[in-house]
DOMIVO-699945 format. One record per atom (N, C-alpha, C): residue number from 1; residue in one letter; chain; atom name; y, z, x. Coordinates in Angstrom, 1 decimal, always signed. Layout:
NUM; A; A; CA; Y; Z; X
...
***
This chain:
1; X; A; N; -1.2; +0.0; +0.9
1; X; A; CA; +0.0; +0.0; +0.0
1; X; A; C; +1.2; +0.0; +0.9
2; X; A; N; +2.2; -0.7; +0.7
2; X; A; CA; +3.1; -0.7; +1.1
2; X; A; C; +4.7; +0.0; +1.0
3; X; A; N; +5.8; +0.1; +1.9
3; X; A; CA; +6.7; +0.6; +1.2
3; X; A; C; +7.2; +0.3; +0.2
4; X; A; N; +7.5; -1.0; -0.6
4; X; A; CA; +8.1; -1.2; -1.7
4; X; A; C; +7.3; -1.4; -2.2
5; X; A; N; +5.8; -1.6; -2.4
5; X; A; CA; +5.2; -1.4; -3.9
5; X; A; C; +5.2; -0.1; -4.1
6; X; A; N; +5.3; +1.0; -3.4
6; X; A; CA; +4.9; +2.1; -3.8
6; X; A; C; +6.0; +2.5; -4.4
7; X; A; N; +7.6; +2.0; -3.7
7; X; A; CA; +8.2; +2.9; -4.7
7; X; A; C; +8.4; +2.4; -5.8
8; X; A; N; +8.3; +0.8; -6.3
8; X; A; CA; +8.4; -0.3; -7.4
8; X; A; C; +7.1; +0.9; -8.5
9; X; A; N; +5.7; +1.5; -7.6
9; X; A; CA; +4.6; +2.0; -8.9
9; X; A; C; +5.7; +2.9; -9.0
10; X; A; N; +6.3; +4.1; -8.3
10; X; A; CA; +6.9; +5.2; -8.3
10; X; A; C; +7.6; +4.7; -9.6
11; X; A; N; +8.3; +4.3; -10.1
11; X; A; CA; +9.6; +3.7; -11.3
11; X; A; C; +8.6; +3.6; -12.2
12; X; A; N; +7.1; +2.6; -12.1
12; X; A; CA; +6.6; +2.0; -13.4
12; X; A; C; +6.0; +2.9; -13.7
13; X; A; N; +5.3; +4.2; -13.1
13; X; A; CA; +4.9; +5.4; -13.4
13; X; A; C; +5.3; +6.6; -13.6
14; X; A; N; +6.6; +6.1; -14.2
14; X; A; CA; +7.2; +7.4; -14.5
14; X; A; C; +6.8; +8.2; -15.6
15; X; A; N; +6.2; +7.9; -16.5
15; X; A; CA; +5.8; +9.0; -17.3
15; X; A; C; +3.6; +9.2; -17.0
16; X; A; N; +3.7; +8.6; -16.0
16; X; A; CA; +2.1; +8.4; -16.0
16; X; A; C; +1.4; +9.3; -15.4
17; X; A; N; +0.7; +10.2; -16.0
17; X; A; CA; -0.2; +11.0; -15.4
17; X; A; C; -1.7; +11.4; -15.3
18; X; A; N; -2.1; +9.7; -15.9
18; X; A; CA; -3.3; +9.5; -15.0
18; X; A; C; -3.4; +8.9; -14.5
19; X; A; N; -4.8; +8.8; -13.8
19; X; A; CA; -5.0; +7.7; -12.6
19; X; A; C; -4.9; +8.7; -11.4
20; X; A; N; -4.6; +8.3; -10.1
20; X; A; CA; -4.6; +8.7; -9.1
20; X; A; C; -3.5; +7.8; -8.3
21; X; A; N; -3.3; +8.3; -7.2
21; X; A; CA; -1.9; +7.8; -6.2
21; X; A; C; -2.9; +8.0; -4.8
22; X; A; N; -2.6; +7.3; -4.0
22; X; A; CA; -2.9; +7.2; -2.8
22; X; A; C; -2.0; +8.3; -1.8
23; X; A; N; -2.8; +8.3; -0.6
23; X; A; CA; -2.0; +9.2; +0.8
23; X; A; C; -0.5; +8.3; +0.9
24; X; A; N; -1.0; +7.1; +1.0
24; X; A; CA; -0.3; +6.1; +1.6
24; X; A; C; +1.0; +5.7; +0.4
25; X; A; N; +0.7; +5.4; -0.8
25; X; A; CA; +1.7; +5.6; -2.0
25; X; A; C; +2.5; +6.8; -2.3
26; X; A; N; +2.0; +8.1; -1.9
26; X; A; CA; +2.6; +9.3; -2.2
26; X; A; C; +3.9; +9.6; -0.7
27; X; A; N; +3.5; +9.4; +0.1
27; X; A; CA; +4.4; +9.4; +1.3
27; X; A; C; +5.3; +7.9; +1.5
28; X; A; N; +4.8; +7.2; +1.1
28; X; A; CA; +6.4; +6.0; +0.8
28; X; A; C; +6.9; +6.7; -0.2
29; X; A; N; +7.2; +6.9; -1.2
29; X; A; CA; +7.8; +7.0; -1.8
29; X; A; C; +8.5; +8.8; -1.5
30; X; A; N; +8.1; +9.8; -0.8
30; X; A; CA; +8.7; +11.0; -0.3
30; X; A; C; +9.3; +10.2; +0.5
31; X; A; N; +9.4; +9.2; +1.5
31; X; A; CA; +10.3; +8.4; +3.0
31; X; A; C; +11.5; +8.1; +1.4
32; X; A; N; +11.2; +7.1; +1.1
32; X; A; CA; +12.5; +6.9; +0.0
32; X; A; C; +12.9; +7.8; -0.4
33; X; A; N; +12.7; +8.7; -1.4
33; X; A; CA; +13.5; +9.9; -1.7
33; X; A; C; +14.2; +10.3; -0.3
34; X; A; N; +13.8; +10.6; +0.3
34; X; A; CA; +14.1; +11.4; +1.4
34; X; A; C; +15.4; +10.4; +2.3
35; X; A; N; +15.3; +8.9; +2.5
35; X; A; CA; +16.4; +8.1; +2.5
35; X; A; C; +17.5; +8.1; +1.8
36; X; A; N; +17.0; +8.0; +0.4
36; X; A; CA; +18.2; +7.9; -0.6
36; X; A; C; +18.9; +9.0; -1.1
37; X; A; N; +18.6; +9.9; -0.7
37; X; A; CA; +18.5; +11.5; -0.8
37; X; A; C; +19.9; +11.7; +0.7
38; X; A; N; +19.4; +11.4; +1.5
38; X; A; CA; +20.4; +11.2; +2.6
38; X; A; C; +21.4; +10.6; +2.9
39; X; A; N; +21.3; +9.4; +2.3
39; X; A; CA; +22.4; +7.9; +2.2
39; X; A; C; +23.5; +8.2; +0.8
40; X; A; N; +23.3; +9.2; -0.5
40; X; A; CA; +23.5; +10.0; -1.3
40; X; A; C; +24.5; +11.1; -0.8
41; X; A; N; +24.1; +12.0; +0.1
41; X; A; CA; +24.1; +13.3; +0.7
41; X; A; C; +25.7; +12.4; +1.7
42; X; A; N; +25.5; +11.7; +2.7
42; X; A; CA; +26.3; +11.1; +3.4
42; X; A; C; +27.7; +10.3; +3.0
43; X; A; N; +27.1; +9.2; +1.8
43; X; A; CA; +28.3; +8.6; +1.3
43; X; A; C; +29.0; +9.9; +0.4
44; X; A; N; +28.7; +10.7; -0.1
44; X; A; CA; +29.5; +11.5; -1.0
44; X; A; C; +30.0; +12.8; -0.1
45; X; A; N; +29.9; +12.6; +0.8
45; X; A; CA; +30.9; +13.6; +2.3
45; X; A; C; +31.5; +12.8; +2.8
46; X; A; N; +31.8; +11.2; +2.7
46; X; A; CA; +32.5; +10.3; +3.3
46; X; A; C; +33.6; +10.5; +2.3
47; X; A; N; +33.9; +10.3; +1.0
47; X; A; CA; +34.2; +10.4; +0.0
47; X; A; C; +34.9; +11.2; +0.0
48; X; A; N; +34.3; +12.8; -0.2
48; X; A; CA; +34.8; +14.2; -0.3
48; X; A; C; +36.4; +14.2; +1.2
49; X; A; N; +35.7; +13.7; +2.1
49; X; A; CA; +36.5; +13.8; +3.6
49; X; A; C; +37.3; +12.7; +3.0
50; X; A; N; +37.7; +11.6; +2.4
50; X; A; CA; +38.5; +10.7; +2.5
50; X; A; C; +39.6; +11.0; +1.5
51; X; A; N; +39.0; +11.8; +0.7
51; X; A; CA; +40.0; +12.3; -0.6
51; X; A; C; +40.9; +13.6; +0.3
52; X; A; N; +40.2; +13.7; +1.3
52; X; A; CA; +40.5; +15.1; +1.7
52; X; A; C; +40.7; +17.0; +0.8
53; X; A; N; +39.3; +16.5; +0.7
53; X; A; CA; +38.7; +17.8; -0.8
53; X; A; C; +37.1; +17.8; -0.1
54; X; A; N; +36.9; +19.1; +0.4
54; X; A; CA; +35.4; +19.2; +0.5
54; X; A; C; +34.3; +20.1; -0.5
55; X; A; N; +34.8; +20.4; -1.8
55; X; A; CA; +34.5; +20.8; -2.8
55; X; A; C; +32.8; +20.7; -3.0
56; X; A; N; +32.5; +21.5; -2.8
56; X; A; CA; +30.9; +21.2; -2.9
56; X; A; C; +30.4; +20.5; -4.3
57; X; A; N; +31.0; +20.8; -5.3
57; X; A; CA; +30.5; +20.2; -6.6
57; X; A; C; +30.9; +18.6; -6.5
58; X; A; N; +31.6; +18.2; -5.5
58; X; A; CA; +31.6; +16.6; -5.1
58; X; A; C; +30.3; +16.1; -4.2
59; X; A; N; +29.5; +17.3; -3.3
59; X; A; CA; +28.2; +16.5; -2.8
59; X; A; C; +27.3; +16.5; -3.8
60; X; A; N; +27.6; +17.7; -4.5
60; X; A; CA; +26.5; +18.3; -5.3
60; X; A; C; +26.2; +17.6; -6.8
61; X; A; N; +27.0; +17.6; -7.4
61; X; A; CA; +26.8; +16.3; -8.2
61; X; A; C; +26.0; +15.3; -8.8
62; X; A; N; +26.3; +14.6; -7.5
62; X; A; CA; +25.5; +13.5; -7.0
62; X; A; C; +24.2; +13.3; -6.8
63; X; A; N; +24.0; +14.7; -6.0
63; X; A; CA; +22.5; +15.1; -5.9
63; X; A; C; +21.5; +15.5; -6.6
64; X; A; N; +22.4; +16.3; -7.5
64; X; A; CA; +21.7; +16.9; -8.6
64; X; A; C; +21.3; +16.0; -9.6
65; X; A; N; +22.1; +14.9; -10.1
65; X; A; CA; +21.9; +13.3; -10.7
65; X; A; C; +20.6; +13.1; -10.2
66; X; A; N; +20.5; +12.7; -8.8
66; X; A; CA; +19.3; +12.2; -8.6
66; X; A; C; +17.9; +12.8; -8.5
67; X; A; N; +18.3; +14.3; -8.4
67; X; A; CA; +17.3; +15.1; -8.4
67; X; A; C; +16.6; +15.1; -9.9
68; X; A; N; +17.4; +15.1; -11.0
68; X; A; CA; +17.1; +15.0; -12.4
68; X; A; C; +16.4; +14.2; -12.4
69; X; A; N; +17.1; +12.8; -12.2
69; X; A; CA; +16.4; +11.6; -12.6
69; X; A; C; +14.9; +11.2; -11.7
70; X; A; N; +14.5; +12.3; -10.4
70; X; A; CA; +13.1; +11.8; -9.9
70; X; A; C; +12.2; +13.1; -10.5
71; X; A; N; +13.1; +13.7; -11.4
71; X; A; CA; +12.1; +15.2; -11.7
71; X; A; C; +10.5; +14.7; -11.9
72; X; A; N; +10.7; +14.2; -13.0
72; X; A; CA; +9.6; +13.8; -14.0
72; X; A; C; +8.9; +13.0; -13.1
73; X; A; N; +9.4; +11.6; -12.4
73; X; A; CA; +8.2; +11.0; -11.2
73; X; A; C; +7.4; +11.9; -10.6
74; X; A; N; +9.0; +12.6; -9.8
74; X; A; CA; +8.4; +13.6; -8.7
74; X; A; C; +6.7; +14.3; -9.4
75; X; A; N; +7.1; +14.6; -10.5
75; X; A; CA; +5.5; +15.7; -10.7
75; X; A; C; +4.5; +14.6; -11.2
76; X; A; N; +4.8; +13.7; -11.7
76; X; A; CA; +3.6; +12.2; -12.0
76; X; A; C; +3.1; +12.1; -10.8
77; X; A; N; +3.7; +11.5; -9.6
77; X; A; CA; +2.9; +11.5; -8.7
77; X; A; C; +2.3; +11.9; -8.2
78; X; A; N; +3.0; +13.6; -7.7
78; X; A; CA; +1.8; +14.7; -7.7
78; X; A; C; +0.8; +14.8; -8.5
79; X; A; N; +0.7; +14.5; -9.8
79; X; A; CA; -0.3; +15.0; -10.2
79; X; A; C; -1.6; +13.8; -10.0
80; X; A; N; -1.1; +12.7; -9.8
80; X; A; CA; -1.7; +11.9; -9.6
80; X; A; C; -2.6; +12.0; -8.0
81; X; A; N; -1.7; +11.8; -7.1
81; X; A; CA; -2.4; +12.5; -6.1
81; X; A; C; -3.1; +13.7; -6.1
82; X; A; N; -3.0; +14.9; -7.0
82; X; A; CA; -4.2; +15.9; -6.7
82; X; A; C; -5.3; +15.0; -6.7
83; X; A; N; -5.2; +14.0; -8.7
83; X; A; CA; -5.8; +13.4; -9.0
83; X; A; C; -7.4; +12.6; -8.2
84; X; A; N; -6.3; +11.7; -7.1
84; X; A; CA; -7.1; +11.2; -6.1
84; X; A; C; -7.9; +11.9; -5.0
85; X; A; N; -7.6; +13.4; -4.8
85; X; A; CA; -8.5; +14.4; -4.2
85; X; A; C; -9.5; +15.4; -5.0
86; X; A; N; -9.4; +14.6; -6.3
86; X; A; CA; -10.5; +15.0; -7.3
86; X; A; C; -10.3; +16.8; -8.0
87; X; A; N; -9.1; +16.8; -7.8
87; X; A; CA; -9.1; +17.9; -8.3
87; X; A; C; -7.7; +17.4; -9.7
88; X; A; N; -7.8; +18.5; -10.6
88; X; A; CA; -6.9; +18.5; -11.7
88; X; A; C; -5.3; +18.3; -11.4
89; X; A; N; -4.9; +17.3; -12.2
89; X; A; CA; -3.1; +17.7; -11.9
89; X; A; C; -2.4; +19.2; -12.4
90; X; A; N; -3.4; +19.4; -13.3
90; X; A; CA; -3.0; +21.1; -13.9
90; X; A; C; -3.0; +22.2; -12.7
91; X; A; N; -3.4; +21.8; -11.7
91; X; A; CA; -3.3; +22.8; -10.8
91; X; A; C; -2.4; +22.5; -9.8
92; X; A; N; -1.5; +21.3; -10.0
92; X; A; CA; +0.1; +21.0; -9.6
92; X; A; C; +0.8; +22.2; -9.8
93; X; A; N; +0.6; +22.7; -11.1
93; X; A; CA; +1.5; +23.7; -12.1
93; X; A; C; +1.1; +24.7; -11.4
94; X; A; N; +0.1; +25.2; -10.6
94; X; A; CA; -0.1; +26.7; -10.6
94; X; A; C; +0.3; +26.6; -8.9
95; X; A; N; +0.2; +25.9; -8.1
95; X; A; CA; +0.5; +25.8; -6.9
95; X; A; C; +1.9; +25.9; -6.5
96; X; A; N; +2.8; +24.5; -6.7
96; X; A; CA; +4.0; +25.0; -5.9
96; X; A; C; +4.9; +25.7; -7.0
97; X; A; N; +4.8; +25.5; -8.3
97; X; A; CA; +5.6; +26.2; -9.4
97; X; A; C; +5.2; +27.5; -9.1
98; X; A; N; +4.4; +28.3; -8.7
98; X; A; CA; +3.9; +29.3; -8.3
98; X; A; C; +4.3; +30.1; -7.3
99; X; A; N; +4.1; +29.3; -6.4
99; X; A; CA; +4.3; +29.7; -4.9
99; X; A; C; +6.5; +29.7; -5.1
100; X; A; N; +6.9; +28.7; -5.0
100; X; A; CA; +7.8; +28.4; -5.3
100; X; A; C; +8.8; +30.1; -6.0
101; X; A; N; +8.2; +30.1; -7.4
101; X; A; CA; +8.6; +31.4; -8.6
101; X; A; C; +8.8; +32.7; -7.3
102; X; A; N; +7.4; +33.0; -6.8
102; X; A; CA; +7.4; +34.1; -6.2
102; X; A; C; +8.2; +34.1; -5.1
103; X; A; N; +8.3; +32.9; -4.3
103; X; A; CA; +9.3; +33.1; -2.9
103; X; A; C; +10.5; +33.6; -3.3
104; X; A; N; +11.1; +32.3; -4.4
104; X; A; CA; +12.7; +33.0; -5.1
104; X; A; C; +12.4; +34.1; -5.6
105; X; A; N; +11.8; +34.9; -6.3
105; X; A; CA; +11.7; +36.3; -6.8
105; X; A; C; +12.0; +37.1; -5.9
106; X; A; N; +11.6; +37.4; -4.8
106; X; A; CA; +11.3; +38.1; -3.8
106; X; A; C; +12.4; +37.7; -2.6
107; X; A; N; +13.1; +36.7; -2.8
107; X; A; CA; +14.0; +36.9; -1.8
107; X; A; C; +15.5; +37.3; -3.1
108; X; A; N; +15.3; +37.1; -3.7
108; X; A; CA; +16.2; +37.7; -4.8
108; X; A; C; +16.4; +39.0; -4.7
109; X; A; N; +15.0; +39.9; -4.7
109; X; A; CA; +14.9; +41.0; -5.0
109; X; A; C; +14.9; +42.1; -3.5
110; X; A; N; +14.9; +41.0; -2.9
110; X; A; CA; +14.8; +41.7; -1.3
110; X; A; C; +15.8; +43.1; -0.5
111; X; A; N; +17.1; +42.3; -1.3
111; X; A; CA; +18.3; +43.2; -1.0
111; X; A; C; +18.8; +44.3; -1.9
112; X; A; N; +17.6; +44.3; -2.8
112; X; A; CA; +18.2; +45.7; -3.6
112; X; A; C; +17.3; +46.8; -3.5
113; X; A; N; +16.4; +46.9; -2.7
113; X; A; CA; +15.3; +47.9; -2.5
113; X; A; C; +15.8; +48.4; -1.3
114; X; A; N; +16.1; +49.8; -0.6
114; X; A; CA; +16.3; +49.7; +0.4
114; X; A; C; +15.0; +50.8; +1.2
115; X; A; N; +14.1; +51.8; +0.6
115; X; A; CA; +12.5; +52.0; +0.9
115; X; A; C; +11.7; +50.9; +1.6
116; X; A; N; +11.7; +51.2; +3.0
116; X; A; CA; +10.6; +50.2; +3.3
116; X; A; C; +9.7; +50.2; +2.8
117; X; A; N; +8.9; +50.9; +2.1
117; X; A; CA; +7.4; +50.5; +1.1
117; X; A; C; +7.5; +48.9; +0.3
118; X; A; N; +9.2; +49.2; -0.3
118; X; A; CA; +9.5; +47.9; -1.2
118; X; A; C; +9.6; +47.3; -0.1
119; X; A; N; +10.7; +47.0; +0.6
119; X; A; CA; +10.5; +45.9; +1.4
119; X; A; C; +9.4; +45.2; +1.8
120; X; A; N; +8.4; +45.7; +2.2
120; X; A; CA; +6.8; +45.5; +2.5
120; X; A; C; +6.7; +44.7; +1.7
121; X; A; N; +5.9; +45.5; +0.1
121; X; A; CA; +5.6; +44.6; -0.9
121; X; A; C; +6.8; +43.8; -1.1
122; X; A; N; +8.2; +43.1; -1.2
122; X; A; CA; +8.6; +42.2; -1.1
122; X; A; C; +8.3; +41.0; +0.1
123; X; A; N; +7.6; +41.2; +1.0
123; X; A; CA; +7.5; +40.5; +2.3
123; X; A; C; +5.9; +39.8; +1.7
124; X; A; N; +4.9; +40.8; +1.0
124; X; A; CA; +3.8; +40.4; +0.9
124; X; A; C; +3.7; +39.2; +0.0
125; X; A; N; +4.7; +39.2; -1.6
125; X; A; CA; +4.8; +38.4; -2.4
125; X; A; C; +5.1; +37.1; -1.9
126; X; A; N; +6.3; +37.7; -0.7
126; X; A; CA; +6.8; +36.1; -0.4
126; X; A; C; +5.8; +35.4; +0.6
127; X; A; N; +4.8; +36.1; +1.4
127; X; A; CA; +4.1; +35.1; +1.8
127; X; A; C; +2.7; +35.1; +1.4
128; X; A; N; +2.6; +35.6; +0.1
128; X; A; CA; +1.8; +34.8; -0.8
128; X; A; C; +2.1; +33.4; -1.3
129; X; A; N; +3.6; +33.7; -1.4
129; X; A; CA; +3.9; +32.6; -2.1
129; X; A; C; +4.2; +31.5; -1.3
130; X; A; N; +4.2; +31.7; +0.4
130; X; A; CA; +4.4; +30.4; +1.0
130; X; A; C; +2.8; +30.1; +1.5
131; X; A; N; +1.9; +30.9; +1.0
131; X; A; CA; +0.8; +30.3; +1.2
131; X; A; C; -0.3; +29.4; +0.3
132; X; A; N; +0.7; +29.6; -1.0
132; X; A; CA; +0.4; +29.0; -2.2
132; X; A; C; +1.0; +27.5; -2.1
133; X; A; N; +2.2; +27.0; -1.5
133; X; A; CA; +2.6; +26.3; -0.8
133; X; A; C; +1.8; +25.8; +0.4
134; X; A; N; +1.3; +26.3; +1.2
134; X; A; CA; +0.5; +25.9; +2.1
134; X; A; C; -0.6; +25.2; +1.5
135; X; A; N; -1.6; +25.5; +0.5
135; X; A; CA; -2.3; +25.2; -0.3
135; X; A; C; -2.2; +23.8; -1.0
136; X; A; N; -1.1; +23.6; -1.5
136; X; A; CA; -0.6; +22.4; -2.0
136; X; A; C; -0.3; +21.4; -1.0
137; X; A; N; +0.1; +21.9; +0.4
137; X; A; CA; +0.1; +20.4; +1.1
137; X; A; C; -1.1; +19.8; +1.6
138; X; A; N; -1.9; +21.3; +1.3
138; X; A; CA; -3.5; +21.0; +2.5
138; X; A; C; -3.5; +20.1; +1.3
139; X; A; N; -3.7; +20.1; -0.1
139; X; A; CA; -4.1; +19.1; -1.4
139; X; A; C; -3.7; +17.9; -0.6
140; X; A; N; -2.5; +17.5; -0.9
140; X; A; CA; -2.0; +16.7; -0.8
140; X; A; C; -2.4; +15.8; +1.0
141; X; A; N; -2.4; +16.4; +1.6
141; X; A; CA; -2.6; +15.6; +2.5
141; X; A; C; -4.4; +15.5; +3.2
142; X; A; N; -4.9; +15.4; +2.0
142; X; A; CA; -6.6; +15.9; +1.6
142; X; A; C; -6.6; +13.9; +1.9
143; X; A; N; -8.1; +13.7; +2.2
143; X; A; CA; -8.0; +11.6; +1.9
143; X; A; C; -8.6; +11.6; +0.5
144; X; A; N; -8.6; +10.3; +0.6
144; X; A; CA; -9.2; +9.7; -1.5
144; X; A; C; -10.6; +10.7; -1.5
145; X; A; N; -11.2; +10.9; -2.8
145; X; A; CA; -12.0; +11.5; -3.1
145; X; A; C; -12.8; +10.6; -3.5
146; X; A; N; -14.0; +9.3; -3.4
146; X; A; CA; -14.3; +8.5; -3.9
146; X; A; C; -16.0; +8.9; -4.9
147; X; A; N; -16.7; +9.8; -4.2
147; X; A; CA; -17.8; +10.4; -5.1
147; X; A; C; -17.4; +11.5; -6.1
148; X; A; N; -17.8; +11.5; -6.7
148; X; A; CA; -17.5; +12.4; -8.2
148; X; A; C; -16.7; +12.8; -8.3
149; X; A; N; -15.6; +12.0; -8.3
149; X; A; CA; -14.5; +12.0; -9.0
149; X; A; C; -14.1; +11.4; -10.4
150; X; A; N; -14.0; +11.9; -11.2
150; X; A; CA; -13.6; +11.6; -12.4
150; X; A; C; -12.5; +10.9; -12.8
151; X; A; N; -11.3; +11.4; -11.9
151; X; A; CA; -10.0; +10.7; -12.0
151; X; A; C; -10.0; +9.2; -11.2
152; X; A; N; -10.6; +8.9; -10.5
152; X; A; CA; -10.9; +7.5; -10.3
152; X; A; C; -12.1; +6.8; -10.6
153; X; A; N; -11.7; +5.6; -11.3
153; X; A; CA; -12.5; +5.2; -12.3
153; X; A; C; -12.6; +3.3; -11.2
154; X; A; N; -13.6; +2.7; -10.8
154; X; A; CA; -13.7; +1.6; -10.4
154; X; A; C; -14.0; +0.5; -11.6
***
């Protein structure tokens, strides 16, 4: 798969959450985001600097626009890729939404405990939660699952 078909499936699969996605489809399309995400991030600080206003809600904006509008891919493809390492997209949901919840909880809650006991158990939550994260990239960067897999169908 290449870089522009992948991000051309990225668009036509935007509400699609079956099937499966490839190694090689799920990382073109993270390189694009991750470009356009940048070239986004850059021209709207060229902008900000030429008006001479560095107002964060002028990078921010912009970003947040685009972050909206890849929400819904963003998690189709994932789930599609668990898909292709044979495991459930439902467990998209329990991994980085998961992992994710607990890190911001705990760094939220970090500075109002001042007992190191709490501190502790705030330290433990959060790297539960980055290992629940860890978890989800081992998925993801797992190869095709081609025997008994259910989500791929020949």
């Amino acid at each position: 798969m290449g870089f522009l078909e992948a991000y051309k499936l990225y668009w036509l699969n935007y509400f699609n959450f079956k099937g499966n996605s490839s190694r090689s489809e799920f990382w073109w399309v993270i390189l694009w985001d991750l470009i356009t995400f940048l070239a986004i991030f850059i021209t709207t600080l060229f902008i900000a600097a030429e008006f001479h206003t560095l107002f964060l809600d002028t990078v921010m904006i912009p970003l947040s626009i685009w972050e909206i509008i890849n929400f819904i891919p963003g998690i189709s493809i994932t789930v599609r890729r668990y898909h292709d390492v044979g495991i459930s997209g439902l467990w998209y949901f329990a991994t980085p939404f998961l992992g994710d919840t607990l890190i911001q909880k705990a760094s939220k809650y970090a500075n109002y405990y001042e007992n190191v006991n709490e501190h502790k158990f705030i330290l433990v939550i959060d790297l539960i939660g980055i290992i629940i994260e860890l978890i989800s990239l081992v998925i993801i960067l797992k190869p095709t699952k081609f025997q008994n897999n259910k989500y791929i169908h020949n």
